[in-house]
C-alpha positions as CSV (number, residue, x, y, z in Angstrom):
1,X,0.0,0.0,0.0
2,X,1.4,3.1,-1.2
3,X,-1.4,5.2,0.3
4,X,-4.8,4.8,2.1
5,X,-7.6,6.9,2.3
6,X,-10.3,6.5,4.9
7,X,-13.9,8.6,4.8
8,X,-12.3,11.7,3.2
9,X,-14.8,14.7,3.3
10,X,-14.7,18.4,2.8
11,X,-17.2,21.1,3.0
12,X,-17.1,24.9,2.5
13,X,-19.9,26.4,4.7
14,X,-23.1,24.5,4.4
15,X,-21.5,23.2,0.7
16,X,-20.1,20.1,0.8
17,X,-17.8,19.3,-1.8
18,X,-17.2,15.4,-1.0
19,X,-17.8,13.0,1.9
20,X,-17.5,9.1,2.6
21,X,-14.4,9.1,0.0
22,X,-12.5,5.8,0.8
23,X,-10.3,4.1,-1.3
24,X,-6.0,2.5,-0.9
25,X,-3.3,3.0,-4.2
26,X,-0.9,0.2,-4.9
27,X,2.2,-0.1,-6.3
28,X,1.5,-0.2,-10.4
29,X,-2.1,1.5,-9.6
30,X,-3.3,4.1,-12.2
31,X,-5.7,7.0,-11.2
32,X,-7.3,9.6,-13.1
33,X,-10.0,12.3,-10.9
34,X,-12.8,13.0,-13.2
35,X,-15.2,15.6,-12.8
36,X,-17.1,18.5,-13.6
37,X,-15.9,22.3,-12.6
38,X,-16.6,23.0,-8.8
39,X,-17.0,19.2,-7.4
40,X,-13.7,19.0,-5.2
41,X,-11.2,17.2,-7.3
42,X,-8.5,19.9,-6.6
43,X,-9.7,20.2,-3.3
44,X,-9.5,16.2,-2.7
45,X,-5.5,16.1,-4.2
46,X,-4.5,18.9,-1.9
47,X,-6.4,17.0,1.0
48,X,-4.3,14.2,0.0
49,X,-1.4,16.3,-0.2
50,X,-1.2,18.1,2.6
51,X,-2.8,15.0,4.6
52,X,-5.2,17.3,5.9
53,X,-8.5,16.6,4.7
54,X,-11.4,18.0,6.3
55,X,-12.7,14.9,7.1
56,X,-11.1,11.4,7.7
57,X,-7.9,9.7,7.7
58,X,-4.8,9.7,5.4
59,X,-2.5,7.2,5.7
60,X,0.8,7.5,3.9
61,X,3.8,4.3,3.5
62,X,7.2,5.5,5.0
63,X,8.3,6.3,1.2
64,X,5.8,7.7,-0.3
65,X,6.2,11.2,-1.2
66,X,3.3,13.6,-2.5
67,X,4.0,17.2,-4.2
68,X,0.7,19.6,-5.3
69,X,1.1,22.5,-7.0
70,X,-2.1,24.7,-7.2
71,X,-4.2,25.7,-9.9
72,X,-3.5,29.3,-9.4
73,X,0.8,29.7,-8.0
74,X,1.9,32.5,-7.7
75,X,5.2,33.0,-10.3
76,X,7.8,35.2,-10.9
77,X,7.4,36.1,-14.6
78,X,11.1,37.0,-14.5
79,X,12.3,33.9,-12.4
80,X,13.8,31.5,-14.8
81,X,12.0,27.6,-14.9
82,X,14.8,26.2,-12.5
83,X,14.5,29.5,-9.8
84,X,10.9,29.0,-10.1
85,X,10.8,24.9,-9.0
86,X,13.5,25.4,-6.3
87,X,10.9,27.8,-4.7
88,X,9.0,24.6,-3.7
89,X,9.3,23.3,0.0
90,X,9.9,19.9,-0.1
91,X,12.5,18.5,1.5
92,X,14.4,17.3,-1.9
93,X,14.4,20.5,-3.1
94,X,16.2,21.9,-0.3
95,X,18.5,19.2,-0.7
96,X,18.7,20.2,-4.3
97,X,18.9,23.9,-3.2
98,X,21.7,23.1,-1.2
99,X,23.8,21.2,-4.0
100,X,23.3,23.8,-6.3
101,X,24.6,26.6,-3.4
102,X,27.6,24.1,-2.9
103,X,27.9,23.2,-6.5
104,X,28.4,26.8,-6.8
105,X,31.1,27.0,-3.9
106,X,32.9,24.5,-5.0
107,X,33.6,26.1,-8.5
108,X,34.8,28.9,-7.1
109,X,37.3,27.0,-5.3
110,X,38.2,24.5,-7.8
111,X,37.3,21.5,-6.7
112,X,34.7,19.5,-8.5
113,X,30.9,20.0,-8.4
114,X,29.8,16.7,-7.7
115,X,32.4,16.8,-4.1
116,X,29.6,19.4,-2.7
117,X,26.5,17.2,-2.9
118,X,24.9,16.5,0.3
119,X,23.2,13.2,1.3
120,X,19.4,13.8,1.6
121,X,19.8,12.0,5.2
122,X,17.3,9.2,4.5
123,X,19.4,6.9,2.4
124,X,19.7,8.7,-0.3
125,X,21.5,11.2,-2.3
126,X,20.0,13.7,-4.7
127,X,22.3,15.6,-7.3
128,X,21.4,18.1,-10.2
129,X,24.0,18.6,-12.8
130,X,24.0,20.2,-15.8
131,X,20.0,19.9,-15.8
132,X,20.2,16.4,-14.8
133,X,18.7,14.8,-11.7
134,X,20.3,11.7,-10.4
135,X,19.1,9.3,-7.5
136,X,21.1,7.2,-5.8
137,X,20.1,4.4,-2.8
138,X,22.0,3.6,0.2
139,X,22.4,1.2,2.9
């Protein structure tokens, strides 16, 4: 089980959007939310998320990891694509965030890049060269 959902709701005054969603995704699963304007589908993935619904229970495997971005962010029209994604707050990108500050550091002092990236601290080590994004496991 990659994630389980348990009697998800959410209302918006006396409107409610969902209730009595229940339902678990597996490894391999495939999921599409269908639905008309206004029914909660954007409001049910950043439940999800978040794992704050309004109503229910979220239940997430030790790996899994969930990003939303809204309908509506708020961007920078003069921040470049890369400035723009290492905004996010997820604890990748800061590890990204801090390769590319070390990356940077490590130019300037002549060593190379790839001696400046920094272990994510769960086992695993996340680099960005060049526009490329490498994953490595360990222990």
């Amino acid at each position: 089980m990659i994630l389980s959902a348990e009697n998800l709701g959410h209302s918006y005054g006396v409107r409610t959007l969902f209730k009595n969603i229940s339902f678990n995704i597996e490894e391999g699963d495939k999921i599409g939310v269908i639905g008309v304007n206004g029914t909660g589908k954007s409001t049910l993935l950043r439940d999800i998320a978040t794992g704050e619904p309004g109503e229910g229970k979220i239940t997430k495997n030790g790996t899994c990891v969930i990003e939303y971005l809204p309908q509506d962010p708020a961007f920078d029209p003069d921040a470049t694509v890369l400035e723009q994604v290492f905004r996010g707050e997820s604890p990748q990108l800061d590890v990204v965030r801090r390769y590319a500050a070390g990356s940077s550091r490590a130019g300037k002092q002549g060593r190379a890049p790839e001696a400046a990236c920094p272990a994510a601290g769960d086992g695993q080590q996340i680099c960005v060269a060049d526009g490329k994004r490498s994953q490595s496991s360990f222990g």
